[in-house]
KEZA-616261 format. One record per residue: residue in three letters; z, y, x of N, C-alpha, C in turn. Coordinates in steps of 0.05 Angstrom, whole numbers, padded with zeros to 5 digits, always signed. Each point is the difference from the previous one (the first is absolute). Last residue first. Example, Ala and Ser with C-alpha at 12.3 -4.5 7.8 and 13.67 -1.06 7.14 Angstrom:
// residues 2
SER+00142-00045+00257+00001+00024+00016+00014+00022-00015/ALA-00001-00115+00006+00000+00024-00018+00000+00024+00018/
***
This chain:
// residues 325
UNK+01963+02591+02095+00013-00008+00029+00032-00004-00013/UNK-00088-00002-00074+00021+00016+00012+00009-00013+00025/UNK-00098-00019-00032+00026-00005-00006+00013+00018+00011/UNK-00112-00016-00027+00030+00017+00008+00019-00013-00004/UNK-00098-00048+00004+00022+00006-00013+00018+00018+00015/UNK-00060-00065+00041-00001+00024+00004+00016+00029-00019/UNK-00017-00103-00003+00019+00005+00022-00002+00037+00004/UNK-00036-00038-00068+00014+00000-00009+00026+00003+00029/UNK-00102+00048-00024+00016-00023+00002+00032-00005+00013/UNK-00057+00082-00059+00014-00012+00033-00002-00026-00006/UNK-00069+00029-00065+00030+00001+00007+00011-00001+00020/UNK-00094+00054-00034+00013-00029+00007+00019+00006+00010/UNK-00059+00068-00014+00012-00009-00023+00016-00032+00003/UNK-00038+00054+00070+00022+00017-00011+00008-00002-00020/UNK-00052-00046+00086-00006-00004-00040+00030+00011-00003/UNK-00010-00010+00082-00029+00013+00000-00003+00005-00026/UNK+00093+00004+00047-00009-00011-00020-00028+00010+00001/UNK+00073-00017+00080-00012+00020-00025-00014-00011-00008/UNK+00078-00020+00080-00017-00014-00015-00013+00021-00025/UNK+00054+00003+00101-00011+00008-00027-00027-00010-00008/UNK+00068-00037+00081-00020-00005-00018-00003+00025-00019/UNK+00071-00008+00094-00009-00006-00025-00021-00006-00012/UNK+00082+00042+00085-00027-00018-00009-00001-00009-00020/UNK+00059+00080+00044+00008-00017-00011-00030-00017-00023/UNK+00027+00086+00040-00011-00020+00026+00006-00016-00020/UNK+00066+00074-00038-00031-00008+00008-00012-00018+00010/UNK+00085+00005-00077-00006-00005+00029-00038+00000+00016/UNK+00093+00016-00094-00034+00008+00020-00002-00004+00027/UNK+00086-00012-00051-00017-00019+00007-00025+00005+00010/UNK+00055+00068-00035+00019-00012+00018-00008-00021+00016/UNK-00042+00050-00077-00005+00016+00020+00018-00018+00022/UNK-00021-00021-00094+00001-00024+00021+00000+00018+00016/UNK-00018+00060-00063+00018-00023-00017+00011-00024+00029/UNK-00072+00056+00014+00033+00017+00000+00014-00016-00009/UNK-00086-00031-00008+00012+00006+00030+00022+00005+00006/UNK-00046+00003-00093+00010-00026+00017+00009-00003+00029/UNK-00032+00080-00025+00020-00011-00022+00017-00017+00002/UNK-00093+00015+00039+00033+00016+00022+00024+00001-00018/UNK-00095-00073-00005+00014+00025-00014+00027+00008+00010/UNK-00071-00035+00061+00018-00013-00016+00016+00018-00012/UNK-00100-00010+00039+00017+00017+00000+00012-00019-00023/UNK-00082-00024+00060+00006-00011-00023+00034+00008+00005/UNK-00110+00015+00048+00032+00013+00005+00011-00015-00030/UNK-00097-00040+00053+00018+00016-00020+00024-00001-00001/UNK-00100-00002+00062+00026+00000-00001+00016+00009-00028/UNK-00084-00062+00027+00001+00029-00009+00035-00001-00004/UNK-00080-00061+00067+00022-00005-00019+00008+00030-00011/UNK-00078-00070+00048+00001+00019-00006+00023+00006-00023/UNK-00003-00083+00060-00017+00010-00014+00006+00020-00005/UNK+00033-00065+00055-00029+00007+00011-00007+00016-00023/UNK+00086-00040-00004-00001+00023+00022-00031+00008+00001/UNK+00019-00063-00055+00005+00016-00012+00008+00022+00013/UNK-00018-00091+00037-00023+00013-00018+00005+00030-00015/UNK+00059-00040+00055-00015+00009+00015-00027-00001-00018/UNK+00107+00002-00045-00024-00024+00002-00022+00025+00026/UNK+00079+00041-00044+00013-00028+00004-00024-00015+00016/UNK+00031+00098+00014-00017-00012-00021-00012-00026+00004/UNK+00042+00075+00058+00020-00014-00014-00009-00022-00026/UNK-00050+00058+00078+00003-00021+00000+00022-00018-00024/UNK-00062+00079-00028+00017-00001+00027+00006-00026-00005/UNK-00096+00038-00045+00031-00012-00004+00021+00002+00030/UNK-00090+00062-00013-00006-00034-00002+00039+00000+00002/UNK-00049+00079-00054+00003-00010+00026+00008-00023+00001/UNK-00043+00080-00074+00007-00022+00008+00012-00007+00030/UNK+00013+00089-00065-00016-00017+00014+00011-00029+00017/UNK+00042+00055-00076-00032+00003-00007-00023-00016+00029/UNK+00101-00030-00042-00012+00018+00020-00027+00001-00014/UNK+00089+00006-00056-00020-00018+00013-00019+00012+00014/UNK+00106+00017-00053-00017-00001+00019-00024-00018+00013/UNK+00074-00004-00059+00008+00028+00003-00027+00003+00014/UNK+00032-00078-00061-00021+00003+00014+00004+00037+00002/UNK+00092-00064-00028-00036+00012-00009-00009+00010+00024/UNK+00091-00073-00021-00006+00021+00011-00035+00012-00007/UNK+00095-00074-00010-00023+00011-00016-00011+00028+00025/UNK+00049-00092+00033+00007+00033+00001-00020+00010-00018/UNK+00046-00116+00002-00028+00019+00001+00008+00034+00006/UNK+00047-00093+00020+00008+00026-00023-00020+00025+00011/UNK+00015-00087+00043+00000-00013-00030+00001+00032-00019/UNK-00001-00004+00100-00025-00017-00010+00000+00000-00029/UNK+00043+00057+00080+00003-00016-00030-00015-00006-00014/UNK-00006+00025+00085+00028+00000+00013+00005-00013-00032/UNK-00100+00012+00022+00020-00019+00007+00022-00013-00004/UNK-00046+00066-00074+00016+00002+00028+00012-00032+00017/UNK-00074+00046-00088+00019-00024+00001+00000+00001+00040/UNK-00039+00069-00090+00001-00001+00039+00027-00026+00002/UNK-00076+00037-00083+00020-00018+00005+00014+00000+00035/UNK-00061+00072-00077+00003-00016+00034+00022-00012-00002/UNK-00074+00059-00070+00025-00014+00001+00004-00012+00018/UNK-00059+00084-00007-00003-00023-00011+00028-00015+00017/UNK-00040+00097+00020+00027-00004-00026+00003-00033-00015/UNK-00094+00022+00050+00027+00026-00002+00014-00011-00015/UNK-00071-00069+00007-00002+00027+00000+00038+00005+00000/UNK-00078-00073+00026+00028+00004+00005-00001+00027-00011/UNK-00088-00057+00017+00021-00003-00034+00023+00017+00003/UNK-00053+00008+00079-00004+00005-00021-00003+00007-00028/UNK+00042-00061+00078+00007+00033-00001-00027+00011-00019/UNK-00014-00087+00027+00016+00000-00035+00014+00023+00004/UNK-00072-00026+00060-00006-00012-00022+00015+00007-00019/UNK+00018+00024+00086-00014+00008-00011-00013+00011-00029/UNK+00100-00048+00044-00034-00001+00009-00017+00029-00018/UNK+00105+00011+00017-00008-00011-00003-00038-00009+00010/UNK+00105+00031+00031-00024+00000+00005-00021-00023-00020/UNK+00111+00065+00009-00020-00028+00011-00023-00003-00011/UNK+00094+00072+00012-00021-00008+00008-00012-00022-00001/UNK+00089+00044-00057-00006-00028+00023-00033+00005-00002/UNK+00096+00067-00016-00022-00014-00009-00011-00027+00019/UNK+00084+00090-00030-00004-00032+00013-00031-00011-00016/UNK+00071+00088-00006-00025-00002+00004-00014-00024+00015/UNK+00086+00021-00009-00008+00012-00032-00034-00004+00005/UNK+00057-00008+00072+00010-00027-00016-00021+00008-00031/UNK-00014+00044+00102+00003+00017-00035+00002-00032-00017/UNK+00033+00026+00105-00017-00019-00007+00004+00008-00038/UNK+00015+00050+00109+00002-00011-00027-00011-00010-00013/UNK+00022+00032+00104-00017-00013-00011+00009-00013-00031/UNK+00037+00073+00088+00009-00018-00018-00041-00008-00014/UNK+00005+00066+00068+00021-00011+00009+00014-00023-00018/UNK-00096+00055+00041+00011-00013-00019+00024-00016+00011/UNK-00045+00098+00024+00003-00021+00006+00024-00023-00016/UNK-00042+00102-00005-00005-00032-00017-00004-00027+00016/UNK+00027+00081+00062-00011+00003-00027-00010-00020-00010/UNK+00052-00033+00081-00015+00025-00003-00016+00000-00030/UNK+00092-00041+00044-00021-00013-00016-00015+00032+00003/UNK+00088-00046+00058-00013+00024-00017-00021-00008-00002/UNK+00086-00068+00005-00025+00005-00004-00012+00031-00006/UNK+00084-00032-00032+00010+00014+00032-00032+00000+00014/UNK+00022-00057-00085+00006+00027+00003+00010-00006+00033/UNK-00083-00050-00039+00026-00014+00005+00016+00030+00000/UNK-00106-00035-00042+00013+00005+00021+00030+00003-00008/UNK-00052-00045-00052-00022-00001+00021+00009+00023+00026/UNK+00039-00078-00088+00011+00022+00013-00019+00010+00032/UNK-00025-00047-00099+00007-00010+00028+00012+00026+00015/UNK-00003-00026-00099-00020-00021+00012-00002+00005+00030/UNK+00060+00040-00096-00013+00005+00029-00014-00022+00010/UNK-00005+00025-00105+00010-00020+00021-00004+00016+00020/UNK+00004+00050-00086-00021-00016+00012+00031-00010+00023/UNK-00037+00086-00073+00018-00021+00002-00015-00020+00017/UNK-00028+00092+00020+00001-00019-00018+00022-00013+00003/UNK-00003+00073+00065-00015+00006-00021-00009-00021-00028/UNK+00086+00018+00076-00013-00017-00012-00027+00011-00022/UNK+00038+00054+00090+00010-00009-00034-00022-00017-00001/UNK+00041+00053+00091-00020-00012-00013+00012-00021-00028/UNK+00021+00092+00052+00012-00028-00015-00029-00012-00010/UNK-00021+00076+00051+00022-00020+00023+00008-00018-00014/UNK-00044+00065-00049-00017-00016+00009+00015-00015+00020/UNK+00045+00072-00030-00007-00012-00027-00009-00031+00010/UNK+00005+00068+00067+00030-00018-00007-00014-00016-00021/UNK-00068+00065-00004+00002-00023+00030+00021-00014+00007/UNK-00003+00063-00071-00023-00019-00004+00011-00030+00022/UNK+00038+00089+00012+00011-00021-00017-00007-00025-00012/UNK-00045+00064+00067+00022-00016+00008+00022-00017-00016/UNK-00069+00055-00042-00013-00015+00022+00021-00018+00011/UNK+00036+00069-00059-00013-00020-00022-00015-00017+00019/UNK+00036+00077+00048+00020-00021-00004-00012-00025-00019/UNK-00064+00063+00026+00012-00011+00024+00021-00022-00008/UNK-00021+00063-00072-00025-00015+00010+00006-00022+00016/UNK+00060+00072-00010+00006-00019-00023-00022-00024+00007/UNK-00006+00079+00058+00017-00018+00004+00004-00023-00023/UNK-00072+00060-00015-00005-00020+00019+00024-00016+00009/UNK+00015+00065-00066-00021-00026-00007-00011-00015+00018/UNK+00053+00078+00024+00026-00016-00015-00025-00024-00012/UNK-00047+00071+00046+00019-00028+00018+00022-00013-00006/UNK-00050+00057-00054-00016-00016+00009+00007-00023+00010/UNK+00052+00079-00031-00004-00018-00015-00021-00029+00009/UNK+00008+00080+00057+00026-00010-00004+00001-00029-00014/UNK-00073+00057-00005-00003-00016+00026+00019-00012+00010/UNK+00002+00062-00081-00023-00021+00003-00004-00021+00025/UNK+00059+00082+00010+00006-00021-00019-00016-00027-00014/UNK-00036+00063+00059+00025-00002+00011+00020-00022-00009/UNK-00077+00058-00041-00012-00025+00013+00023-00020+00016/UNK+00040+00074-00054-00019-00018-00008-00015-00021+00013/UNK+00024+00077+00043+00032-00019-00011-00010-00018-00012/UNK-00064+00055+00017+00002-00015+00024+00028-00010-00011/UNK-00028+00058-00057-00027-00029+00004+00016-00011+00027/UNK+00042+00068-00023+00014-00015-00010-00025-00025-00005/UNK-00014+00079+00058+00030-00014+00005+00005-00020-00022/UNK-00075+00045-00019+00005-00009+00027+00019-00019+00004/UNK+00016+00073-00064-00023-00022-00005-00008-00022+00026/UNK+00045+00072+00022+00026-00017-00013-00015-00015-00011/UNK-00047+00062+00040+00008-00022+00020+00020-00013-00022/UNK-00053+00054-00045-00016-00025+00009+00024-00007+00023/UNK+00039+00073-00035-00006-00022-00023-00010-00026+00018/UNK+00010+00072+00045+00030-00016-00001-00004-00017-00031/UNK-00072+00062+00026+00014-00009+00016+00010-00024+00003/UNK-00016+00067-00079-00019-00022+00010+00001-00021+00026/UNK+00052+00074-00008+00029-00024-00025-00039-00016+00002/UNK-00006+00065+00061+00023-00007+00012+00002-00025-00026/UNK-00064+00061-00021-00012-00020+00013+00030-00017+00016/UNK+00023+00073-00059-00025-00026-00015-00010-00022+00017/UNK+00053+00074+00029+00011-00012-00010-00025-00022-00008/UNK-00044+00063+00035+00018-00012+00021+00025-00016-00007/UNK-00052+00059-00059-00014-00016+00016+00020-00026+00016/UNK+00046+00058-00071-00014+00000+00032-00013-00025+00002/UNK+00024+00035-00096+00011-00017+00016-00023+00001+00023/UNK-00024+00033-00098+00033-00003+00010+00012+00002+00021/UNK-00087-00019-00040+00004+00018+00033+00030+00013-00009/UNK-00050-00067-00052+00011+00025-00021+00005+00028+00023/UNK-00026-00093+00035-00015+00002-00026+00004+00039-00011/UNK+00074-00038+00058-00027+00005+00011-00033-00001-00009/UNK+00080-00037-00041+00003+00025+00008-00020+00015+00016/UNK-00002-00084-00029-00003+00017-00028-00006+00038+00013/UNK+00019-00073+00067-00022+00005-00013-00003+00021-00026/UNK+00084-00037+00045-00010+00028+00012-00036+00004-00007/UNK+00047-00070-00038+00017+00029-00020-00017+00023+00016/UNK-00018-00086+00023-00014+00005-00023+00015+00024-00013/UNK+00032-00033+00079-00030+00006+00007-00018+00001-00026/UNK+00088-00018+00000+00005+00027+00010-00028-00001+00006/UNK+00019-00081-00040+00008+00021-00011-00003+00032+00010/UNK-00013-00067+00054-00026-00014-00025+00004+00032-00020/UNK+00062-00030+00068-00015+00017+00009-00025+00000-00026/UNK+00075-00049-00010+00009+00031-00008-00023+00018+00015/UNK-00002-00098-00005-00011+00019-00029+00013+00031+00005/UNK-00011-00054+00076-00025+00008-00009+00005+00012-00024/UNK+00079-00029+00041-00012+00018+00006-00032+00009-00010/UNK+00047-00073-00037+00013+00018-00004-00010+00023+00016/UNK-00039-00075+00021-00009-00001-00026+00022+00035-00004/UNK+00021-00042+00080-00028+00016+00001-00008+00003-00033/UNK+00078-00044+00010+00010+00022+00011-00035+00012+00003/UNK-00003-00084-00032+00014+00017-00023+00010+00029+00018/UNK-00036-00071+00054-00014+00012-00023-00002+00019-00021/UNK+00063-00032+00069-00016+00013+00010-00013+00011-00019/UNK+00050-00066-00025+00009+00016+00001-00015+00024+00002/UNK-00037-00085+00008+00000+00015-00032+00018+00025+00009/UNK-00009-00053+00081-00019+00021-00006-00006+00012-00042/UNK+00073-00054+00041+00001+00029+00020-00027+00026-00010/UNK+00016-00092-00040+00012+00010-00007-00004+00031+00011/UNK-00044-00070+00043-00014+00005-00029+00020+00021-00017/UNK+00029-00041+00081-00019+00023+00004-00012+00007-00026/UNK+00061-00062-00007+00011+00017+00001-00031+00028+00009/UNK-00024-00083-00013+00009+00010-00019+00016+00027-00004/UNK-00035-00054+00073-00021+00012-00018+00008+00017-00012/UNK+00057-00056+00050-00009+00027+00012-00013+00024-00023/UNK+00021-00092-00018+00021+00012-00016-00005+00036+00010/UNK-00057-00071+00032-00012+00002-00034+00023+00023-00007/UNK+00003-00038+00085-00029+00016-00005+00013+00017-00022/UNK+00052-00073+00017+00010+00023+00000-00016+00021+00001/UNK-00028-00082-00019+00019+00018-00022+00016+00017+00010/UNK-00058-00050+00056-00022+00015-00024+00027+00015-00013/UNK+00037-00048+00064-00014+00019+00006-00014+00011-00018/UNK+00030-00081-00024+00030+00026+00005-00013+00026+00008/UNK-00058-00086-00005-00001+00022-00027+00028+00013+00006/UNK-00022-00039+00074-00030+00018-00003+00003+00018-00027/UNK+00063-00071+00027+00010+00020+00015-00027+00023+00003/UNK-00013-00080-00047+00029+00015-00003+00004+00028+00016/UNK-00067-00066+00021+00002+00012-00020+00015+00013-00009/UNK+00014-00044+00073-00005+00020+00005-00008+00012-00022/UNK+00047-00075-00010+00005+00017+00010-00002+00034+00009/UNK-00023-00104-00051-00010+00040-00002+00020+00023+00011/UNK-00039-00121+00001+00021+00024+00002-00012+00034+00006/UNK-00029-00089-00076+00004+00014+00037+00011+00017+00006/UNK+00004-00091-00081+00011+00033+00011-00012+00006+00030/UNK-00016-00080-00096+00000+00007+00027+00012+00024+00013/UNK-00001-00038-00094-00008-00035+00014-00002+00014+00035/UNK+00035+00039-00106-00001+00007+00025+00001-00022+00014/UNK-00036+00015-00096+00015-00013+00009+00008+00010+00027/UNK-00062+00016-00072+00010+00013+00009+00027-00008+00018/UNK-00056-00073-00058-00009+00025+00012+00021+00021+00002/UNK+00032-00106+00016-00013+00026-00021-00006+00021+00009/UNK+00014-00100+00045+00007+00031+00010-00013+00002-00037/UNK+00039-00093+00063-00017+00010-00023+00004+00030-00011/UNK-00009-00069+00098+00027+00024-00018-00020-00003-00028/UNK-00037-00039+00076+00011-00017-00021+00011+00010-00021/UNK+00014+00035+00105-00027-00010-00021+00011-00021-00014/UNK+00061+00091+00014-00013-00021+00018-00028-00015-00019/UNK+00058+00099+00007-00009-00020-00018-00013-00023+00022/UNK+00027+00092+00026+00018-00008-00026-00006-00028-00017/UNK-00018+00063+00107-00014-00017-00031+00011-00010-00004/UNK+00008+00091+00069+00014-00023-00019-00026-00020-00021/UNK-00018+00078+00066+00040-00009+00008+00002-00026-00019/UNK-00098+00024+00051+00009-00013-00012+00036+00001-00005/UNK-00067+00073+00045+00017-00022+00007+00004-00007-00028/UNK-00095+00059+00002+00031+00003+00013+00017-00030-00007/UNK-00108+00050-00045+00024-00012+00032+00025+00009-00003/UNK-00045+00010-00095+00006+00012+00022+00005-00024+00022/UNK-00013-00031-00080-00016+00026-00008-00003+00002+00031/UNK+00024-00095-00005+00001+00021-00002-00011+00019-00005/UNK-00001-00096-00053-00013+00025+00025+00022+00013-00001/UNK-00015-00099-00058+00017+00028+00005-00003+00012+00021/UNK-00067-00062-00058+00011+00006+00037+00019+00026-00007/UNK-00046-00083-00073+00016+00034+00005+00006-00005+00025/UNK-00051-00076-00069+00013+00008+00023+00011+00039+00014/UNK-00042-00079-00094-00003+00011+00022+00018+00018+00016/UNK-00014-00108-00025+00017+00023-00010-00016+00030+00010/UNK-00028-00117-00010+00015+00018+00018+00008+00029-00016/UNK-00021-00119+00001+00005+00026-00010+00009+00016+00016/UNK-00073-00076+00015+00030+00010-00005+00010+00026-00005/UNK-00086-00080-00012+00012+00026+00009+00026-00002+00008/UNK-00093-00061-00047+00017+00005+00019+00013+00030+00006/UNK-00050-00040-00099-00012+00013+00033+00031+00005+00008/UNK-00064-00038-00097+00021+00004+00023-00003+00015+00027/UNK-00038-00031-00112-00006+00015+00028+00023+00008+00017/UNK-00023-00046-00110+00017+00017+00016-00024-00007+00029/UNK-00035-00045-00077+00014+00036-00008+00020+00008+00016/UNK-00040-00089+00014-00017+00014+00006+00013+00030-00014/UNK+00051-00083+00043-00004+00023-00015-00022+00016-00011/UNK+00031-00054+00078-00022-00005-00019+00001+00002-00030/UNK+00072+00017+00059-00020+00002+00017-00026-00009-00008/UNK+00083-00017-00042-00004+00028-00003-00034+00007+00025/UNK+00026-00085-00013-00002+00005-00026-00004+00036+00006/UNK+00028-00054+00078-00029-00001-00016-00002+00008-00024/UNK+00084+00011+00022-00005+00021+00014-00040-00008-00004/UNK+00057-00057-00049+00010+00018-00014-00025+00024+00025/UNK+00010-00081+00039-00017-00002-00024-00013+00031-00015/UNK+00067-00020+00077-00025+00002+00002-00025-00009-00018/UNK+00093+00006-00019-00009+00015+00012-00021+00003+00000/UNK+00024-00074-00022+00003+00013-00032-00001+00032+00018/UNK+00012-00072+00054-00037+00001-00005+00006+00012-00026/UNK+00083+00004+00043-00031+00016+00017-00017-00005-00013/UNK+00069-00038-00047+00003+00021+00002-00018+00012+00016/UNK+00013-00086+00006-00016+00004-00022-00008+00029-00011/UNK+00049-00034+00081-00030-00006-00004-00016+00014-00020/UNK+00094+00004+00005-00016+00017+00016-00027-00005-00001/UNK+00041-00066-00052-00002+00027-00008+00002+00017+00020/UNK+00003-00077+00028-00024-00004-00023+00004+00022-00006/UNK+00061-00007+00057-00027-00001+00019-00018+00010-00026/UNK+00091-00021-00030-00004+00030+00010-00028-00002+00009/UNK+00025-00083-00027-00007+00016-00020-00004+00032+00011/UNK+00025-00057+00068-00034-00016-00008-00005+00019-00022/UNK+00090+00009+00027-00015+00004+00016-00028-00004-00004/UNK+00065-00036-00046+00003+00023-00003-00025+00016+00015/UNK+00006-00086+00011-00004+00012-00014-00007+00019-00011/UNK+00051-00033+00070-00037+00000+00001-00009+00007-00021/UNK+00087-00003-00005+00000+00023+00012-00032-00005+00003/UNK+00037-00075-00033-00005+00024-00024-00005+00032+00018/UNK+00017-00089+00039-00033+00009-00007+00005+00022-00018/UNK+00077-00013+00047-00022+00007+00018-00027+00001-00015/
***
């Protein structure tokens, strides 16, 4: 029995001893004077899968949590009636064609008459130049020239207007193909689902949002520093982001972002002196390298510290060090 008190008494001393080597180690970074901290959590940014078009929800292929690649198929509406808009265009289109045929025909049958009138209205000229040839011939093959001239501008326009509606039907069909196209909805990044925002059998009117994605490749953490030391912070400077969920394994990350204007802190910031003062927002991006590598563990919402360096020539300290997971 005493050796179990024991036991017991030595575990206490070292819990003990172990917090105030905490709360030492965490004073130590907190008076720092070459680093600067600030509250957050990380977040990602976000994709609303839309519809192009209204109409019924038939299918979603993916639940939340899924992990999707771009071009992926994550939704379907139903295209019924689409369908049944591009059968119609193509049979438009096959109409066209044949009329398009009817009228080259045409063409070539007026082309063949004009040249033989072309011919007899330049033979009965000569002739009638030299008075060869009646009056009354000459003007008969003048005649039957311009109407066969005539006749074959209008086959022409005939055919031109043929061809038209073989480009408007093709037109029509490339619209309604579009528009099936747009019924799958595809993954445009790699990325997490994060919530399923409507259900199939739901009709949704034009861009109405039906999935919610999350870009794992693009994870950062918002937090706020004073005044006094956004300043020193420039672009691209070194960030330690140490996560509630792991305390012991720092996230390297850089300064993507600093506000240009000021505003007073949100409540997540530890002390009510440090709510009353004027605070500048900075974005601190985690190389998407490193993201992909751990894409299975990223997790957003997830509370923290980034810590940065006001002196870009001073060392991490030692809790702040990289390690591997």
């Amino acid at each position: 029995m005493r050796k179990i008190w024991i036991a017991i008494l030595i575990l206490a001393v070292l819990g003990a001893g172990y917090c105030v080597y905490r709360v030492y180690e965490g004073s130590r970074l907190d008076n720092n004077p070459a680093l600067a901290h600030g509250n957050g959590r990380l977040e990602a940014t976000e994709v609303s899968i839309a519809t192009k078009l209204g109409g019924r929800i038939e299918e979603i292929t993916v639940d939340e949590g899924d992990y999707v690649v771009k071009g992926q198929l994550l939704a379907r509406s139903q295209t019924n009636v689409l369908s049944a808009i591009l059968a119609t265009s193509k049979a438009k289109l096959h109409q066209a064609k044949a009329a398009k045929l009817s009228k080259e025909a045409t063409v070539n049958q007026k082309q063949s008459i004009f040249d033989g009138a072309e011919k007899t209205y330049k033979r009965q000229s000569e002739l009638w130049k030299n008075k060869a040839t009646s009056q009354q011939n000459f003007e008969n093959a003048e005649t039957e020239y311009n109407s066969a001239q005539a006749a074959l501008l209008l086959a022409k326009a005939d055919l031109e207007g043929a061809i038209a509606n073989i480009e408007a039907a093709e037109a029509e069909i490339a619209v309604v193909q579009a528009n099936l196209d747009d019924s799958n909805l595809l993954a445009p990044i790699d990325g997490r689902i994060q919530y399923r925002i409507a259900e199939p059998g739901e009709v949704l009117s034009p861009g109405g949002r039906v999935l919610n994605l999350v870009d794992l490749t693009d994870v950062y953490m918002n937090f706020f520093l004073p005044e006094q030391l956004v300043g020193k912070i420039k672009i691209g400077a070194e960030v330690r982001i140490v996560l509630d969920a792991l305390p012991d394994f720092p996230i390297p990350a850089r300064v993507s972002f600093v506000s240009d204007i000021a505003q007073f802190t949100p409540k997540t910031v530890e002390t009510k002196v440090e709510r009353q003062k004027l605070m500048f927002r900075v974005k601190a991006k985690i190389d998407p390298s490193l993201l992909k590598k751990y894409v299975d563990i990223v997790k957003t919402g997830v509370p923290g510290v980034a810590w940065i360096k006001i002196d870009p020539n001073a060392p991490w300290p030692q809790k702040l060090e990289l390690k591997s997971l």
